[in-house]
Each structure stands twice: as C-alpha cells, then as structure tokens.
FIMAR-916761 format. One line per field, with one value per atom (N, C-alpha, C): residue number from 1; atom name; x, y, z. Coordinates in nm, 2 decimals. Atoms other than C-alpha are relative to their C-alpha. Example, Ala and Ser with C-alpha at 12.3 -4.5 7.8 and 13.67 -1.06 7.14 Angstrom:
2
seq: (1:1:1:2:2:2)
atom: (N:CA:C:N:CA:C)
x: (0.09:1.23:0.09:-0.09:1.37:-0.08)
y: (-0.12:-0.45:0.12:-0.11:-0.11:0.11)
z: (0.00:0.78:0.00:0.00:0.71:0.08)
//
This chain:
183
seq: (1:1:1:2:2:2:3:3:3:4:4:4:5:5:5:6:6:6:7:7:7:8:8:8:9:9:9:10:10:10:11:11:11:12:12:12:13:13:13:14:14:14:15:15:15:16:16:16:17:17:17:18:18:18:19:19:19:20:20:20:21:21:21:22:22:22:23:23:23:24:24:24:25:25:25:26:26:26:27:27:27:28:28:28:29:29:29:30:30:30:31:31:31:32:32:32:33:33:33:34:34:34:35:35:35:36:36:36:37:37:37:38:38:38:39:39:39:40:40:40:41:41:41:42:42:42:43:43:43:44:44:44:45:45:45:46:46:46:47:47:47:48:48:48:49:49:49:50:50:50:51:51:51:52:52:52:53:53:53:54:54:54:55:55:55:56:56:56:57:57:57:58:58:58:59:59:59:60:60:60:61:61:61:62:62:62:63:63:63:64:64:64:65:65:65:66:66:66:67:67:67:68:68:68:69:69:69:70:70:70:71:71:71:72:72:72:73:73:73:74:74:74:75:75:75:76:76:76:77:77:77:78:78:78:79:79:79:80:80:80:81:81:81:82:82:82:83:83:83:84:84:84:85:85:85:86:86:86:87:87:87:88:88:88:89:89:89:90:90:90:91:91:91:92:92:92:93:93:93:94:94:94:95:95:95:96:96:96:97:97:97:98:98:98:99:99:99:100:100:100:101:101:101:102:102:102:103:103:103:104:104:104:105:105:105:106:106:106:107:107:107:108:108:108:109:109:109:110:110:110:111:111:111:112:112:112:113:113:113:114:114:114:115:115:115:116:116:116:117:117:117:118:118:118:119:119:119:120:120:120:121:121:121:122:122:122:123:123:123:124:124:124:125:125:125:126:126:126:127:127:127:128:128:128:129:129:129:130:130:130:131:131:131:132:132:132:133:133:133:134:134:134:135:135:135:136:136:136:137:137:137:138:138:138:139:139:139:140:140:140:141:141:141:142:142:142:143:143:143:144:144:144:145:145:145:146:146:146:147:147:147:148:148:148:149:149:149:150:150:150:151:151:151:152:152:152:153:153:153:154:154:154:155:155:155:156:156:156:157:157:157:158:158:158:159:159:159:160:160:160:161:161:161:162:162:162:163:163:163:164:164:164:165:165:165:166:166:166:167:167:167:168:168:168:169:169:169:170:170:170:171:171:171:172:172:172:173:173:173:174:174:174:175:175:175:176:176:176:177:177:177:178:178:178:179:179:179:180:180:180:181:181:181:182:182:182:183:183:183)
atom: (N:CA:C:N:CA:C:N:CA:C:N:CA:C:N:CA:C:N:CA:C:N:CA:C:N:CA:C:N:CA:C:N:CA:C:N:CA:C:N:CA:C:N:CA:C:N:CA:C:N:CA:C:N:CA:C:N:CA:C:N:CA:C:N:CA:C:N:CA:C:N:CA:C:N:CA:C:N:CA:C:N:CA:C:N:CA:C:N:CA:C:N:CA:C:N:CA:C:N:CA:C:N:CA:C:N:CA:C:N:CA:C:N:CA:C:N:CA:C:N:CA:C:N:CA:C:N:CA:C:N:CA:C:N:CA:C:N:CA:C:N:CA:C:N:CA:C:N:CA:C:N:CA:C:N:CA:C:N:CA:C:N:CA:C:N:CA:C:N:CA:C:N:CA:C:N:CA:C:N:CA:C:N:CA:C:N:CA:C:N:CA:C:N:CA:C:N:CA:C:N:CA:C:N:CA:C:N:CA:C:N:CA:C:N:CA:C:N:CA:C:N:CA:C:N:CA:C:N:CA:C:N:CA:C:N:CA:C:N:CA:C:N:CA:C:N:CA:C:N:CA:C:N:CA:C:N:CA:C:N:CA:C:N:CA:C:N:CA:C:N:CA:C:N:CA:C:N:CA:C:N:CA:C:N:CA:C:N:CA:C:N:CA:C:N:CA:C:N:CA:C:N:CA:C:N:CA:C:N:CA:C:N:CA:C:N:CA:C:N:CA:C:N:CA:C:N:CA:C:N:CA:C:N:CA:C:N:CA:C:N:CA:C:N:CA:C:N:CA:C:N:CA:C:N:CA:C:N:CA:C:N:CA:C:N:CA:C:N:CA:C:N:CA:C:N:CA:C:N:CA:C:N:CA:C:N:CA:C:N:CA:C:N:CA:C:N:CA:C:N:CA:C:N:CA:C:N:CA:C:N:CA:C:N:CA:C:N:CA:C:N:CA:C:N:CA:C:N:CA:C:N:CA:C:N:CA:C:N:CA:C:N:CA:C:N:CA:C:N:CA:C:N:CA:C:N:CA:C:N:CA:C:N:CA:C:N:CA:C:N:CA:C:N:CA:C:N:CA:C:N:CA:C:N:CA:C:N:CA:C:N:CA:C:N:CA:C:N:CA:C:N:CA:C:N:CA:C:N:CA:C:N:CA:C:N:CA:C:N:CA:C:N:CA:C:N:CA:C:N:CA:C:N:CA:C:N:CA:C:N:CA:C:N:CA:C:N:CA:C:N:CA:C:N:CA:C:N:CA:C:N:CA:C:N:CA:C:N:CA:C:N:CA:C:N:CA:C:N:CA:C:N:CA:C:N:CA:C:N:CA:C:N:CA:C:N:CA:C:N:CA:C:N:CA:C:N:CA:C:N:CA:C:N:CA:C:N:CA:C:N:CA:C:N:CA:C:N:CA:C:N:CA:C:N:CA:C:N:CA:C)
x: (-0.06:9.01:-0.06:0.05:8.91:0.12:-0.11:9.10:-0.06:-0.01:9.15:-0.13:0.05:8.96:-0.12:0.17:8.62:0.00:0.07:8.60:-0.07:-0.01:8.66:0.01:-0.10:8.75:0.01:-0.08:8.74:0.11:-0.13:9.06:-0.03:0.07:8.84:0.01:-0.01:8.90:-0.10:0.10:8.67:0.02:0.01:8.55:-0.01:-0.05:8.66:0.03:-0.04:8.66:-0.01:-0.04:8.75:-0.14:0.08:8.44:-0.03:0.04:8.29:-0.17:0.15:7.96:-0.07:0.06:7.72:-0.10:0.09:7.57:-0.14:0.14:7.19:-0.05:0.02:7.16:0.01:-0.07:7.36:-0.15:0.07:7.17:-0.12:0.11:6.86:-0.05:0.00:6.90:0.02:0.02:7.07:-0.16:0.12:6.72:-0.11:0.08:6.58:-0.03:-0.08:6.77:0.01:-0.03:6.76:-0.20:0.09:6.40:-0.03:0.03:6.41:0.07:-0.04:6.65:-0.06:0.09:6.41:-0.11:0.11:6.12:0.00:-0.04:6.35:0.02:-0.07:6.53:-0.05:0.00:6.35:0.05:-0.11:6.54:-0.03:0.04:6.61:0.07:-0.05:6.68:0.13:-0.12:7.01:-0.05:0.05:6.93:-0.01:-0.02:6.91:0.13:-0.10:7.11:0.16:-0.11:7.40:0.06:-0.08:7.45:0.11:-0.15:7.83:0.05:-0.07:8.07:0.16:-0.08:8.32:0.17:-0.13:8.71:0.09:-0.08:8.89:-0.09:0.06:8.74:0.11:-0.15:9.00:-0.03:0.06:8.82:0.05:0.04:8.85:0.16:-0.15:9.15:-0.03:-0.04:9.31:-0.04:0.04:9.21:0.08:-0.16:9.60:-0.03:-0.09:9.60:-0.13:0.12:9.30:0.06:-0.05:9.48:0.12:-0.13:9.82:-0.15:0.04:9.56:-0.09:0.08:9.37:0.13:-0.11:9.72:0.02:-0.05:9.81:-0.10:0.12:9.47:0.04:0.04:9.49:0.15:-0.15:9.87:-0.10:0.07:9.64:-0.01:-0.03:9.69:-0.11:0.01:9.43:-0.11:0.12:9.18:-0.16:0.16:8.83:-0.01:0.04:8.63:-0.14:0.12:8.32:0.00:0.01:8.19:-0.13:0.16:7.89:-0.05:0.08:7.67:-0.10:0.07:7.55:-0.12:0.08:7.37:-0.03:0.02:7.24:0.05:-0.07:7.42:-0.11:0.05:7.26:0.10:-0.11:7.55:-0.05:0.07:7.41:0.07:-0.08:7.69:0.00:0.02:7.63:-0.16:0.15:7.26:0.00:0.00:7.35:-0.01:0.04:7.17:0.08:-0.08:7.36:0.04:-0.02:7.49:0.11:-0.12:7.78:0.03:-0.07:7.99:0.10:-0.10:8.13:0.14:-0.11:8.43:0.09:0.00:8.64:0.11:-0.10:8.79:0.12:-0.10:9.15:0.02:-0.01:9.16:-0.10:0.08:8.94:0.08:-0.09:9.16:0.11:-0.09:9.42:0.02:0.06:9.27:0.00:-0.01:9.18:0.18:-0.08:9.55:0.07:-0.10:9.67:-0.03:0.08:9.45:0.04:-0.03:9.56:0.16:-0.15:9.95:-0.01:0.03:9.82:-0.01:0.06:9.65:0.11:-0.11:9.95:0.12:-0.12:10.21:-0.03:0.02:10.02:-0.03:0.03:10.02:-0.12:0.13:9.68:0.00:0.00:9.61:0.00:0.01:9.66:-0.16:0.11:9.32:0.04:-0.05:9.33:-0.08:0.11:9.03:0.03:0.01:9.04:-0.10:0.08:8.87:-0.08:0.11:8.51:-0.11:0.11:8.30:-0.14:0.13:7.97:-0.09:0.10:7.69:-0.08:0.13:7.49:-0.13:0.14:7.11:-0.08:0.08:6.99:0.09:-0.09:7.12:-0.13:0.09:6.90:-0.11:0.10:6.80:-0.01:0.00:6.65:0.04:-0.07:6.89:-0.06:0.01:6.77:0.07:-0.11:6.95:0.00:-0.04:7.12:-0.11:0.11:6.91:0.09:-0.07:6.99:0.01:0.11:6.99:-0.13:0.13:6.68:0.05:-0.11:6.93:0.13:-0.15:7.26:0.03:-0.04:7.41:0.11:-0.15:7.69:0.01:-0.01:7.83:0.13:-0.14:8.12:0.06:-0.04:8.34:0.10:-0.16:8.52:0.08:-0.07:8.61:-0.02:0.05:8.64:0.05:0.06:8.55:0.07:-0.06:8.73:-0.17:0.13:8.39:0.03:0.03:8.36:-0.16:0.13:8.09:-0.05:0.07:7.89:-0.11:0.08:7.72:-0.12:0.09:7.37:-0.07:0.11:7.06:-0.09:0.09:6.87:0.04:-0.07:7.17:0.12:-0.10:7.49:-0.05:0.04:7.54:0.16:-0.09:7.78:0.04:-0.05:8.01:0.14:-0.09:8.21:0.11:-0.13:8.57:0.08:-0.03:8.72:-0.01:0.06:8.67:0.14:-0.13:8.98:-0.10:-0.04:8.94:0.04:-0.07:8.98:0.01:-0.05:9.21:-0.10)
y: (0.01:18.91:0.11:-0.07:19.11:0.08:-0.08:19.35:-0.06:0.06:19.23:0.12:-0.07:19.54:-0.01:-0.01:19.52:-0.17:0.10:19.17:0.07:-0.05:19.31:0.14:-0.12:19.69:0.02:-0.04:19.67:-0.06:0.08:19.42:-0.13:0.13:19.15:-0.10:0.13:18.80:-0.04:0.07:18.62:-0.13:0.15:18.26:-0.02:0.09:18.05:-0.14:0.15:17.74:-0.05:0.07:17.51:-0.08:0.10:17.34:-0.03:0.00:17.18:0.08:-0.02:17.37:-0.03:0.12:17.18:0.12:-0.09:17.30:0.00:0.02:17.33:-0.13:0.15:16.97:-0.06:0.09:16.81:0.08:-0.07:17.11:0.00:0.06:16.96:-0.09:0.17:16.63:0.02:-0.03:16.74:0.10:-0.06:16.97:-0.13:0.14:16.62:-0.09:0.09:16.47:0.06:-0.09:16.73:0.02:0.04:16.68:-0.15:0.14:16.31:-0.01:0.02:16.37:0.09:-0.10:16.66:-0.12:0.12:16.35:-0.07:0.14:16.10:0.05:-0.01:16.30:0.16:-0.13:16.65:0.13:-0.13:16.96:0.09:-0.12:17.22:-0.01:0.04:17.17:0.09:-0.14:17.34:0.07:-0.04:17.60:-0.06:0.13:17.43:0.11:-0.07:17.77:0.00:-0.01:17.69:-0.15:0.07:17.36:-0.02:-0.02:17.25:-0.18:0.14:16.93:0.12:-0.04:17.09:-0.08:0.10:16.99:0.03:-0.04:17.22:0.12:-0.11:17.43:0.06:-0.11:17.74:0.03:-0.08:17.88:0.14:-0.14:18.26:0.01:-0.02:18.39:0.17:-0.18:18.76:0.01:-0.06:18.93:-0.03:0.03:18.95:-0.07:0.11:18.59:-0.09:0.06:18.54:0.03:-0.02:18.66:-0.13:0.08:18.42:-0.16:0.11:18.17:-0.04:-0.01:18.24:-0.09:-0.04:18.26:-0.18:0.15:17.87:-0.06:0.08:17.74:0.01:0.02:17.84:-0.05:0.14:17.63:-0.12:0.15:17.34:-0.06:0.10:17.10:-0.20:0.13:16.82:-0.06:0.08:16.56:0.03:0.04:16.57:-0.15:0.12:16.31:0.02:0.01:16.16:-0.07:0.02:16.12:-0.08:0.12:15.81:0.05:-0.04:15.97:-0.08:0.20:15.60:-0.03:0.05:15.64:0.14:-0.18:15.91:-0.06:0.05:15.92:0.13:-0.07:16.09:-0.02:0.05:16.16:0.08:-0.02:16.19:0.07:-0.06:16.35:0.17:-0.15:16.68:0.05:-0.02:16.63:0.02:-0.06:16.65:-0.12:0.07:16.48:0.02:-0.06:16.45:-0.15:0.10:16.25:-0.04:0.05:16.05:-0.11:0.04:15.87:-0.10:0.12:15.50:-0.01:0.07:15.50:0.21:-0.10:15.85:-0.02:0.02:15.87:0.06:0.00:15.91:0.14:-0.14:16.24:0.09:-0.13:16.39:0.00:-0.01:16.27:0.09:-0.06:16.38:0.18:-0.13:16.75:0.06:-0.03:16.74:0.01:-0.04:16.73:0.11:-0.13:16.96:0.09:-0.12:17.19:0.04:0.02:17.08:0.06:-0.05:17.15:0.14:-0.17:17.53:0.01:-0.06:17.59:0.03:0.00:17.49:0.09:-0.08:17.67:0.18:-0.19:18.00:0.02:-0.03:17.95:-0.08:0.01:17.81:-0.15:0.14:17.51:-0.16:0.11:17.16:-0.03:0.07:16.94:-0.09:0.17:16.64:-0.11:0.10:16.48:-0.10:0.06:16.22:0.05:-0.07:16.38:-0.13:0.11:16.21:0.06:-0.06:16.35:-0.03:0.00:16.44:0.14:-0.11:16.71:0.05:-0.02:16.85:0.04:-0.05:16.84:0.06:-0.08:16.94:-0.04:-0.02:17.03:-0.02:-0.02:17.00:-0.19:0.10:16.67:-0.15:0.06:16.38:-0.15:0.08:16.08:-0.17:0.14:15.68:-0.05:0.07:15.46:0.07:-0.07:15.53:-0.09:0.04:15.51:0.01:0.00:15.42:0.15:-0.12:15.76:-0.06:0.00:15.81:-0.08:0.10:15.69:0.05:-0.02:15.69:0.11:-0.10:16.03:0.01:0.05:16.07:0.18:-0.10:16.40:-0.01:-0.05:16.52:0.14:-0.13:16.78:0.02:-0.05:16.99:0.14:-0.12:17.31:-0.03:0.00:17.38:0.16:-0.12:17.72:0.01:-0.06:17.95:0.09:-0.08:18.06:0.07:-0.07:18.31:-0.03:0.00:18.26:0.10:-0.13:18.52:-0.10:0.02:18.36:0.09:-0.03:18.50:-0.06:0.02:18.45:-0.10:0.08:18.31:-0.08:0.09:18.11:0.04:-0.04:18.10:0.05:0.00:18.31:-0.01:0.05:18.23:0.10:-0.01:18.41:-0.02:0.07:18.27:0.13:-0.11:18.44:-0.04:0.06:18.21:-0.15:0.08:17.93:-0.08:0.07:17.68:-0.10:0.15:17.41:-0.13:0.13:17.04:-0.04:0.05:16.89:-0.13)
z: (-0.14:9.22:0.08:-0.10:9.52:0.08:-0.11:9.79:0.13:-0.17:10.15:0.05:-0.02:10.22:-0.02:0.01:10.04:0.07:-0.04:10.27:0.12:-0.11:10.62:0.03:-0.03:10.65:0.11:-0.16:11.01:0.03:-0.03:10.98:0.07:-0.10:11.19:-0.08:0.04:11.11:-0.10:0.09:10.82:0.04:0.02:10.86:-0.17:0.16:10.55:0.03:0.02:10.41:-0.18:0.12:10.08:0.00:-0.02:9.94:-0.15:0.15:9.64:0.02:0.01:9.54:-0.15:0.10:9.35:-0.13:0.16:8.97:0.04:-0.02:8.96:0.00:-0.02:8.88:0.17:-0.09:9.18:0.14:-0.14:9.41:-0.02:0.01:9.26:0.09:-0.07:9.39:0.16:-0.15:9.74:0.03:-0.02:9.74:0.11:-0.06:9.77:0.11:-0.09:9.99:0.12:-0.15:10.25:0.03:-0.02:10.25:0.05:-0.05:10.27:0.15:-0.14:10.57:0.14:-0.08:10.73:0.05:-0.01:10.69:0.12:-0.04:10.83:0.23:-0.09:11.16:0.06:0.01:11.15:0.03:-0.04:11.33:-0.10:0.11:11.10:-0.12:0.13:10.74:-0.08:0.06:10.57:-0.09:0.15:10.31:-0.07:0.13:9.98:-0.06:0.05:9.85:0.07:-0.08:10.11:0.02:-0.01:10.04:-0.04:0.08:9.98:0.08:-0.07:10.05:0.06:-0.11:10.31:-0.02:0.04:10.19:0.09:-0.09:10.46:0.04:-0.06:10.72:0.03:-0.02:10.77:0.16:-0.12:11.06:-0.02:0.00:11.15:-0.10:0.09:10.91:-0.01:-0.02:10.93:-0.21:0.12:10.58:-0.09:0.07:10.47:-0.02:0.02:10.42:-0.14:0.10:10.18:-0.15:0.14:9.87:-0.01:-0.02:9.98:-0.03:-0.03:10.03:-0.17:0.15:9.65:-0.09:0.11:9.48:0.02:-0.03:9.67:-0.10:0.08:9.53:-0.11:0.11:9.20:-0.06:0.04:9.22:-0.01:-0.01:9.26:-0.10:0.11:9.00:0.03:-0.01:9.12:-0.11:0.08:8.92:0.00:0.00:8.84:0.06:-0.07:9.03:0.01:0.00:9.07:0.16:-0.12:9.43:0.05:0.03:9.53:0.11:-0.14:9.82:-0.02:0.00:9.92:0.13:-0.14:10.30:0.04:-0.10:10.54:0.14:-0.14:10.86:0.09:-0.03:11.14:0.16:-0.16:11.44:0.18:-0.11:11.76:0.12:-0.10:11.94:-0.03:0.04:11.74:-0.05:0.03:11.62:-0.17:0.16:11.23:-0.08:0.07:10.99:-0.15:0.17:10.66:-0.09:0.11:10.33:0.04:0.01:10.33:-0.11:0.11:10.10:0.08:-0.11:10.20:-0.08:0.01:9.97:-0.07:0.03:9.91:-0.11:0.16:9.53:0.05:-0.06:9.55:-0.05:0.04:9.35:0.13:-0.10:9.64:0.13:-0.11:9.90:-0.01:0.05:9.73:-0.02:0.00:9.68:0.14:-0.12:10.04:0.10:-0.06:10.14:-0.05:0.06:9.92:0.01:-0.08:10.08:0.13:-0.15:10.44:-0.01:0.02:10.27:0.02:0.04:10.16:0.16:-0.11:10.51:0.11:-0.10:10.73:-0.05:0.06:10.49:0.04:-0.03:10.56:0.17:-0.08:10.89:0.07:-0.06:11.01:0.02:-0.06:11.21:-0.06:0.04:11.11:0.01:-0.01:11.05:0.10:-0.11:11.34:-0.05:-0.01:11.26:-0.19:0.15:10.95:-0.13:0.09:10.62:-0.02:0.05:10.55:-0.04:0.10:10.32:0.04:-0.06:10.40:-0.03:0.03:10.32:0.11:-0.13:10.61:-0.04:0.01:10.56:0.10:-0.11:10.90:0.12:-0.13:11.22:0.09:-0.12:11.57:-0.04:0.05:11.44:0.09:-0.15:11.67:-0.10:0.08:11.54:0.02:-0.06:11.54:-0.08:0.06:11.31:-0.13:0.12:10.99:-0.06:0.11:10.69:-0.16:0.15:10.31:-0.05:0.06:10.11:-0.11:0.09:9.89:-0.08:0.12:9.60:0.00:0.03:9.51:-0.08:0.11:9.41:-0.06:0.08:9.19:-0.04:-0.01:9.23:-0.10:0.06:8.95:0.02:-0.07:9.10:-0.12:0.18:8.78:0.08:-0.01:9.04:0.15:-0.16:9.42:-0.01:-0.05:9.58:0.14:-0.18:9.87:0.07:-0.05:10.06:0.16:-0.10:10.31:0.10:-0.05:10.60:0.09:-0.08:10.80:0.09:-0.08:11.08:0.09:-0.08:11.18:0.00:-0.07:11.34:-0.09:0.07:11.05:-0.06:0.01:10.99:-0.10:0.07:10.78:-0.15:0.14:10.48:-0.08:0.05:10.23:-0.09:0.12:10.00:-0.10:0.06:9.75:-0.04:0.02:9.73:-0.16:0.11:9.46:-0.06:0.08:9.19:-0.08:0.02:9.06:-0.04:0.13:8.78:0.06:-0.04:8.85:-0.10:0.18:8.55:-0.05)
//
C-alpha cells in the first residue's frame, strides 16, 4: 500500500481512473492493432506501454480519498470475463481512433457499476454517459468509415487496476496505484 503523501505532497488533486491493463500477450496484440489503426486513420498513435480498457474515469481526486477509494475496490467481489474486440470505430466528433467491442459480457457491466457505486459513495461525480468499452489507439486521427478490426481479440480480464495519470507534453504517463482479483 502507499501514503496519500508519497502521491501528491503538495495536497493537489491526482487524475485517476479504474482500468483493465492487459498482460504481455493481450498488449502484444493491441501493439498490433494500434498500428493497423495508425495505417487505417493516422494522427498519433497511443503508447503501446499506456494502453488500458478505461472501466471508470474518476477525474481530478483530492489525495485523502485514494486510500477510501483502494479499501472500496479491494470489497469488489466481481467475475472474471472474457471480452470480443470485434471492429475499429473511428469517432469523428473527438478524432479517436480505437477498438471496440459490439456485445459487453455481463460480468464487465457488472464491474463497471460497482465501480460507479464506489465513486459516488465517496463523493465523486456520477458517470452520465452509457459505459462502452473501447481501447484508444490514436487520437488526432482523420476518420472515414468504420473498419473491421485486423481480427477478433479476445481479451480475459482476471484483475482491474486504480491508475494515476500525469498529463504532459509527450503525453500521458501512467501509474498504477492498485491491483484487485477478478473471482
């Protein structure tokens, strides 16, 4: 475990968020795949070391609430699941090229709210938008129609991750605060 302290010591907010992060395998394949979508839509490609599937964005969060927020997670009690990233979408209203997934297993939905339960219980904004699983391969990217992905990936999620982000210049960096089991 960590101290609130060695995150922030100036007391300044941390960005956080709940995500799955993929084994060397999985972050093989997205490797791939964020190539084939650089190919397809170009812009700028996501790290490969920074990929993740996104379950709850926290946004800025006071320091205090990252331990409250550990202790809820590792209450979590949800299922292992396998996840089918079937198409590439490319949304033209933000410029982001990424994977998606046309059907969401019920243990991931499931996860995803009991995440959205934790977040509101400590305080922190509701989600509005409907959860829809997706991976981002590149941002700044010039969009024409969706495209199949390369192939069908099949992602098995056995843990999810509380990550901290640091946004600079050469883009986000990531670090992982904590790690929780899926039964």
């Amino acid at each position: 475990m960590f101290a609130a302290g060695e995150l922030d010591e100036a007391g300044e907010s941390v960005r956080l968020f709940f995500a799955l992060w993929p084994d060397p395998a999985m972050r093989a394949a997205l490797a791939e795949a964020t190539r084939y979508a650089h190919a397809l839509y170009g812009g700028r490609a996501t790290r490969i070391d920074t990929l993740h599937l996104t379950l709850r964005f926290l946004g800025d969060v006071a320091p205090a609430r990252i331990a409250p927020l550990c202790a809820a997670a590792a209450g979590i009690r949800a299922r292992a699941f396998t996840l089918a990233f079937d198409h590439m979408d490319c949304w033209r209203h933000n410029r982001i090229a990424c994977l998606g997934a046309s059907e969401t297993p019920a243990p991931l939905a499931e996860l995803v709210a009991e995440l959205e339960t934790v977040a509101i219980a400590l305080g922190l904004s509701s989600q509005t938008r409907p959860y829809r699983p997706h991976i981002t391969l590149a941002r700044r990217a010039t969009c024409g129609q969706e495209n199949p992905a390369p192939q069908k990936l099949l992602w098995t999620a056995r843990d999810f991750v509380l990550v901290r982000s640091s946004l600079r210049a050469t883009g986000a960096r990531y670090q992982q605060l904590g790690r929780w089991p899926l039964l």
